[in-house]
C-alpha positions as semicolon CSV with decimal commas, in nm:
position;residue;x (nm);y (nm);z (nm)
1;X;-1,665;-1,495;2,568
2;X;-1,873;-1,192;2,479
3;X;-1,978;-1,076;2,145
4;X;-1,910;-0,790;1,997
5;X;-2,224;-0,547;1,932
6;X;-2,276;-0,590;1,543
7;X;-2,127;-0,342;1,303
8;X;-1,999;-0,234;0,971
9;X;-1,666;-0,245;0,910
10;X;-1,519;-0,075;0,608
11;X;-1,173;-0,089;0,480
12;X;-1,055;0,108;0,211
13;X;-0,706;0,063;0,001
14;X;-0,460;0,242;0,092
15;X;-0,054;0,295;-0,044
16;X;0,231;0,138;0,162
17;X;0,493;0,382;0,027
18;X;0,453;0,744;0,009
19;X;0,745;0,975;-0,127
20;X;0,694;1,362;-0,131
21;X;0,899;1,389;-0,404
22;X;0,731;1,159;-0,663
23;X;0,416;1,042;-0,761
24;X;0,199;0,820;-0,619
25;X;0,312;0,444;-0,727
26;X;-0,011;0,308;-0,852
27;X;0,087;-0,061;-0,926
28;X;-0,129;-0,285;-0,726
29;X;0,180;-0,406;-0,529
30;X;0,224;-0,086;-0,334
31;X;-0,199;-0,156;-0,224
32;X;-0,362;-0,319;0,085
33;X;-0,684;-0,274;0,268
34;X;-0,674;-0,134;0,592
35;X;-1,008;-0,096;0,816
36;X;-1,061;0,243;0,777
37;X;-1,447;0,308;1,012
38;X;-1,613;0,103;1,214
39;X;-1,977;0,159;1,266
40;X;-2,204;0,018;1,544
41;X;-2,543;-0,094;1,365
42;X;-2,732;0,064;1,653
43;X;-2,556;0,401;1,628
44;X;-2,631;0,353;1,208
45;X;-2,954;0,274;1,215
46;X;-3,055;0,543;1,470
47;X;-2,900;0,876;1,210
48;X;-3,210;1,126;1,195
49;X;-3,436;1,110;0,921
50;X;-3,310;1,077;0,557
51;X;-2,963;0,912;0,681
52;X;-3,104;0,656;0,845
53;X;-3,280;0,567;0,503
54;X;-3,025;0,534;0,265
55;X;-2,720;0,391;0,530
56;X;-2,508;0,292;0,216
57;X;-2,472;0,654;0,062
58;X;-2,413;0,726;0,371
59;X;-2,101;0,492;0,462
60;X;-1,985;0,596;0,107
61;X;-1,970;0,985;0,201
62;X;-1,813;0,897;0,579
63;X;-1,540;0,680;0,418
64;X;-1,501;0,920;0,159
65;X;-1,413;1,215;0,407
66;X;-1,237;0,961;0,583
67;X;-0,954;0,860;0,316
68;X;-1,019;1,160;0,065
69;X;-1,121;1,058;-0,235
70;X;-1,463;0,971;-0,424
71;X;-1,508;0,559;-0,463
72;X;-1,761;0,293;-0,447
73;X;-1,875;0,016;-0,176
74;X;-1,872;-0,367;-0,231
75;X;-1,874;-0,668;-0,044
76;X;-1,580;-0,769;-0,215
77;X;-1,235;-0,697;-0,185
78;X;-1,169;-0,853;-0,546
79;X;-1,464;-0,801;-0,761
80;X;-1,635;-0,449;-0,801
81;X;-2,009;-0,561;-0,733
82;X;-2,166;-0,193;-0,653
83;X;-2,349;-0,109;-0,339
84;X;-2,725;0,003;-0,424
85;X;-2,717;0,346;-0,196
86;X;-3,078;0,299;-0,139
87;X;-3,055;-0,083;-0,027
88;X;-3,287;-0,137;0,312
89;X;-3,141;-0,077;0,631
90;X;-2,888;-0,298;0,789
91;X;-2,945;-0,591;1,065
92;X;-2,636;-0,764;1,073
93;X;-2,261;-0,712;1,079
94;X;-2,094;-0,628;0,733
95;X;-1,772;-0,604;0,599
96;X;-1,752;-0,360;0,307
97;X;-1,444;-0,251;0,078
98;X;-1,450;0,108;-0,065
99;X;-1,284;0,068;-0,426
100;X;-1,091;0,382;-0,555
101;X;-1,009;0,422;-0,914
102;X;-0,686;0,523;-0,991
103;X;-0,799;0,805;-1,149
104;X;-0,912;0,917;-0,750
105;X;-0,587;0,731;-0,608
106;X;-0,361;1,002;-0,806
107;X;-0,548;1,242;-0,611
108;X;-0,498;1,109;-0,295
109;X;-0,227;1,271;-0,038
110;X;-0,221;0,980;0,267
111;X;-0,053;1,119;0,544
112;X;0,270;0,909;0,682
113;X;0,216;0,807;1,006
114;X;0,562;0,808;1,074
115;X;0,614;1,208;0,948
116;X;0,685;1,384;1,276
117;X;0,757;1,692;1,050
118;X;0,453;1,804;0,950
119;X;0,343;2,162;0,989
């Protein structure tokens, strides 16, 4: 059995229903964390310069772009206990949730998978 190279994986929250025609249901019931980017350490800890110093704010921005909208890291999927952005490099695999207030959620447009009519 081989071992998979460690990484960060980050999963963000994401809606299971999406209508066009409504708003976004923002009860905590229509929520669930998905793994969003997966980062090889190695690959991380080798960004040029400043990245490569601060690999937190840097995971925050990527996931950002990623699900489109502004949030915060945490170790927890429960408990909002805030990622310094200038903690140390990482050594070992780490699972990180990106919280999204709902403030940012009402923002959000996810993109249905399942939509074979978009333009």
């Amino acid at each position: 059995m081989t071992t998979a190279p460690p990484q960060i994986v980050v999963y963000a929250s994401l809606p299971l229903t999406v209508s066009l025609d409504t708003d976004l249901d923002l009860s905590p019931i229509n929520w669930h964390w998905v793994p969003c980017l997966t980062l090889p350490l190695k690959k991380l800890n080798e960004l040029p310069g400043h990245l490569s110093e601060r690999p937190y704010k840097w995971i925050r921005y990527a996931i950002g772009v990623v699900v489109g909208a502004e949030g915060v890291l945490s170790t927890s999927r429960d408990s909002l206990d805030v990622m310094d952005d200038n903690a140390a490099s990482l050594v070992e695999s780490t699972v990180l949730y990106y919280h999204i207030s709902d403030e940012e959620r009402g923002r959000m447009l996810p993109v249905d998978p399942h939509d074979e009519q978009r333009t």
